[in-house]
C-alpha positions in Angstrom: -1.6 20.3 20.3 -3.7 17.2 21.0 -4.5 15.4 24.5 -6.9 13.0 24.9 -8.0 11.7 28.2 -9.9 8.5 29.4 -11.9 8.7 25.8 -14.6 6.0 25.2 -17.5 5.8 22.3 -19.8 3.1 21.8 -22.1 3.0 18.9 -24.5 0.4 20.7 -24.0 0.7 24.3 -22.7 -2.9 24.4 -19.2 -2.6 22.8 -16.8 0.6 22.7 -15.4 1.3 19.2 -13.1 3.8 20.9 -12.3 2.0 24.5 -11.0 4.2 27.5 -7.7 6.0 25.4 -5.3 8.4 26.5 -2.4 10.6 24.1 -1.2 13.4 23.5 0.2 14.6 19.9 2.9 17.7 20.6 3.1 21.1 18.2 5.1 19.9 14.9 4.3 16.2 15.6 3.4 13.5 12.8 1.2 11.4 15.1 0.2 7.9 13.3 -2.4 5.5 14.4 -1.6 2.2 12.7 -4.4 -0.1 12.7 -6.3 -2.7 11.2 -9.5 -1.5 9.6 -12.3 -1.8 12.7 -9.5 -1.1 15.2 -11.0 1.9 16.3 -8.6 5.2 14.4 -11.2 6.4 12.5 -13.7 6.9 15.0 -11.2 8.2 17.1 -10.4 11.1 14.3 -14.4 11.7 14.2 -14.3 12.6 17.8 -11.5 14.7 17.7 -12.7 16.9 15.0 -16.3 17.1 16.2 -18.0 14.8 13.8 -19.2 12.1 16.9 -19.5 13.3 20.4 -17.8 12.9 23.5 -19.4 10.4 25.3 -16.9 9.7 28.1 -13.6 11.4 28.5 -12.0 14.5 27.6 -10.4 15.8 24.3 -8.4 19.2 23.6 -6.8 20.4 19.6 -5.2 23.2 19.8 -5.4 24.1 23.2 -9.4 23.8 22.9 -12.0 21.5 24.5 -13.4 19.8 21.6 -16.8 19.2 23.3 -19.1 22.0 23.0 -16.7 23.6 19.7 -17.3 26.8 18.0 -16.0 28.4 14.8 -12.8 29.3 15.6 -12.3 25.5 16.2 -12.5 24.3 12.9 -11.1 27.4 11.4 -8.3 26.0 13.1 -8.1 22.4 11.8 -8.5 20.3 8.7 -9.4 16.9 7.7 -9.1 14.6 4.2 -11.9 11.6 4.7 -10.7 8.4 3.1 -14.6 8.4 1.4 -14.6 11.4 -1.0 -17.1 13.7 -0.3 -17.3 16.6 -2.8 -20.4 18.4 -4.7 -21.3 16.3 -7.6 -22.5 19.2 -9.5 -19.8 21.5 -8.7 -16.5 21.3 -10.9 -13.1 20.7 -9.4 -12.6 24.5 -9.1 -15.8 25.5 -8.0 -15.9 23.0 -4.6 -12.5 24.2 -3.6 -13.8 28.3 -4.0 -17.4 27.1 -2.2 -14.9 25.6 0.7 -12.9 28.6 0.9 -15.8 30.9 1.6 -16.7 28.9 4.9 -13.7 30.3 6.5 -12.7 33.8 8.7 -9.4 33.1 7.9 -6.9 33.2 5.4 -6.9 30.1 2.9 -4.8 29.1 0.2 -5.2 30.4 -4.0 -7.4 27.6 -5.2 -6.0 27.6 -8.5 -2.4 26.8 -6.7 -4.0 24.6 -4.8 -5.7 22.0 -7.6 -2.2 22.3 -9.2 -0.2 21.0 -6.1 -2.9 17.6 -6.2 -2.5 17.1 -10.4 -5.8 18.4 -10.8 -5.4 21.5 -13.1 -6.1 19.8 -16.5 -9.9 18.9 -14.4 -10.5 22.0 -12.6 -14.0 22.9 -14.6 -15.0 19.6 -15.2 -17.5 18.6 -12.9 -16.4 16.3 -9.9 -19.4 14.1 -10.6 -17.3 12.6 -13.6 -14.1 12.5 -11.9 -12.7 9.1 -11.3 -12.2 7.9 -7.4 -8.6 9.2 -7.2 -9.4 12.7 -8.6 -11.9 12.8 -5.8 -10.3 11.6 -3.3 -7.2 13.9 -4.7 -9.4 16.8 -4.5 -10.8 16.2 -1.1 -7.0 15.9 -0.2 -6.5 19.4 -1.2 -9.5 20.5 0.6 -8.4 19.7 3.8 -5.8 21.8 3.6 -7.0 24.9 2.2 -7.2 26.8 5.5 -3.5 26.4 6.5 -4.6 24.3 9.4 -2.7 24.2 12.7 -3.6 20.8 13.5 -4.5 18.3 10.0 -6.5 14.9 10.3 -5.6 12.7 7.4 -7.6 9.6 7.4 -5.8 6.8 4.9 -4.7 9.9 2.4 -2.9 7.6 0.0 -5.0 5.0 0.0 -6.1 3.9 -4.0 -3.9 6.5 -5.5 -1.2 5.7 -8.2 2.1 5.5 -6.8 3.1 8.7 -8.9 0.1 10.6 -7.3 0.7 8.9 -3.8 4.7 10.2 -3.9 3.1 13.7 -4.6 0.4 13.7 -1.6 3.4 12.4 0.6 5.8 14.7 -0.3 3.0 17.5 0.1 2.0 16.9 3.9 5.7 16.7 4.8 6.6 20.0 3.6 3.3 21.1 5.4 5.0 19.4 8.3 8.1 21.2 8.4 6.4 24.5 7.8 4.5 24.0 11.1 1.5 21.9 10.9 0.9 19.4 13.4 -0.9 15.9 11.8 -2.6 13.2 13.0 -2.7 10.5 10.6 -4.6 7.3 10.4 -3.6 4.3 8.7 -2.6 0.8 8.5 -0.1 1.4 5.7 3.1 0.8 7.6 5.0 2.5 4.6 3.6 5.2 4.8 3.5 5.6 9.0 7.2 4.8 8.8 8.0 7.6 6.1 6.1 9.7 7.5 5.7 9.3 11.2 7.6 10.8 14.8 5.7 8.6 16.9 3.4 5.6 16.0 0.2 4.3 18.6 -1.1 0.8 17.8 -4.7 0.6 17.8 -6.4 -3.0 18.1 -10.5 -3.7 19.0 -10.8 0.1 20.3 -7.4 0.4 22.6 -3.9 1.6 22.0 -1.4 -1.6 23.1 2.0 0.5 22.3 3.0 3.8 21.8 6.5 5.2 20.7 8.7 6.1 17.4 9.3 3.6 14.5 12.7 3.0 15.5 12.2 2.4 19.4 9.7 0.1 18.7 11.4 -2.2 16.6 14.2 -2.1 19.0 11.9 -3.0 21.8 9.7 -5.7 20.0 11.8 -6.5 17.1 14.7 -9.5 17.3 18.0 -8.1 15.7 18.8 -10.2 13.1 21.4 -10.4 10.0 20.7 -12.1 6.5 24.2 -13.7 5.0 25.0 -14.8 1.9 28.3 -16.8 1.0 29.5 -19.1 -1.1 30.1 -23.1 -0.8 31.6 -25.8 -3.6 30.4 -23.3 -6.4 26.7 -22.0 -4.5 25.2 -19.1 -3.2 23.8 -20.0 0.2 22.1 -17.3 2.6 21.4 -17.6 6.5 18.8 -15.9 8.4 21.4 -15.3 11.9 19.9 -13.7 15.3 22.4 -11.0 17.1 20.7 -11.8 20.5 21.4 -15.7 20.6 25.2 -17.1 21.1 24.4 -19.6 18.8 23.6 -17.2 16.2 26.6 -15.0 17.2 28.8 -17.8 16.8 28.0 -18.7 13.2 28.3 -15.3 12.2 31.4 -15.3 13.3 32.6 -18.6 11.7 31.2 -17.6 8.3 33.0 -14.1 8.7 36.6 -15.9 9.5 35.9 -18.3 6.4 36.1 -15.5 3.9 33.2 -16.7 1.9 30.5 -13.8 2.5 29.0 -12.3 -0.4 26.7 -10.1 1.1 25.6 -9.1 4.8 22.2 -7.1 5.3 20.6 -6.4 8.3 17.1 -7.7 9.0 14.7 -5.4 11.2 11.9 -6.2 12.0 8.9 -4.0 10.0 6.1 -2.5 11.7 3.7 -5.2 10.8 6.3 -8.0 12.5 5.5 -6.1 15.9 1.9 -5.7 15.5 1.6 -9.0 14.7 3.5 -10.3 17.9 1.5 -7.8 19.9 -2.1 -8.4 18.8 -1.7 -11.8 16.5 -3.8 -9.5 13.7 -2.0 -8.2 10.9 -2.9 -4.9 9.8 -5.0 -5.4 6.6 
């Protein structure tokens, strides 16, 4: 649903934002970009949905070119900003109905659809007085109102209560499983894991590893095991490596003492493996 060839963008000719990418997001995907902020995802988004040009490159959604885009292209695709961007003046209700009518094709009751964000109670009060998560609740719901085939969600959780945040989540998985394919940007690793079939790192404008959650902590990650047991009346706990003998051998002794009180695994998280890849962490 999305290929991406060769893309660059600069924004001052002496530094690319976006520097010399290439992926491809299939039909059904969950496609994260996990970043720090500055790493290049959201400018990457705002090429792909016609917002910035193609300077250099080629990009296709949905099986069309997105350089030189018509009508049917974004009647085809739909994208939440993490900066709200509603009509002050307008209520709730009254954006989402405006929206709607910029479409030739089918979009979703906006009634049903300020329910689904927690919005109903705010529907005709005007957006102008609604705090930053109603807004960026309702521009949520917005994004979504012409049953896209391909969605660009740009930090969606970001600032929301974790009530609200569970209800957004749980939202653009069942959107997911009825069909839609998303790209989402972030550097909220809980979120790209929950949520994600494949993950690209993005650092200073390039994409250093692509692949799923799991398969990357398996290639980046060290397999270790946390142990806790018991000695002359203490708990004591061990941080143990699978992958060295000498952690191997421990294990083993502390398993044939019979003083283990718990044993957890210890993967490495997202964040471990950007870290070792870039030295950045993601915030």
């Amino acid at each position: 649903m999305i290929k991406v060839y060769n893309l660059k963008y600069s924004y001052d000719k002496k530094k690319n934002a976006v520097d010399n990418i290439s992926f491809h997001v299939e039909k059904g995907e969950v496609f994260g970009f996990l970043g720090p902020n500055g790493a290049g995802k959201s400018t990457t988004q705002k090429i792909l949905t016609g917002l910035l040009p193609v300077q250099d490159g080629e990009a296709f959604v949905a099986g069309m070119k997105v350089k030189g885009q018509k009508s049917e292209f974004f009647n085809r695709i739909g994208v939440s900003f993490e900066i709200a961007n509603a009509y002050d003046k307008l209520t709730g209700f009254e954006n989402l109905k405006y929206y709607a009518g910029l479409f030739d094709v089918e979009t979703f009751d906006c009634l049903e659809l300020i329910k689904s964000v927690g919005l109903e109670d705010v529907k005709d009060m005007r957006v102008g007085n609604y705090s930053k998560g109603m807004k960026q609740r309702l521009i949520f719901a917005r994004s979504m109102i012409n049953y896209p085939e391909v969605w660009f969600l740009d930090e969606p959780v970001t600032g929301l209560d974790p009530s609200s945040s569970r209800d957004i989540l749980d939202i653009i998985r069942k959107r997911n499983e009825e069909g839609a394919t998303i790209l989402l940007t972030t550097h909220n690793m809980a979120v790209a894991e929950e949520l994600c079939h494949r993950i690209a790192f993005m650092n200073e404008g390039k994409i250093i590893a692509v692949d799923t959650p799991r398969n990357l902590r398996l290639k980046y990650g060290e397999k270790r095991v946390r142990i806790e047991y018991g000695e002359n009346g203490n708990i004591l706990s061990e941080d143990l490596s699978l992958e060295s003998e000498e952690g191997r051998k421990r294990i083993n002794d502390l398993v044939s003492s019979g003083k283990i009180e718990t044993i957890h695994s210890e993967e490495a998280t997202l964040e471990d493996i950007f870290i070792e890849l870039t030295g950045r962490r993601l915030v």
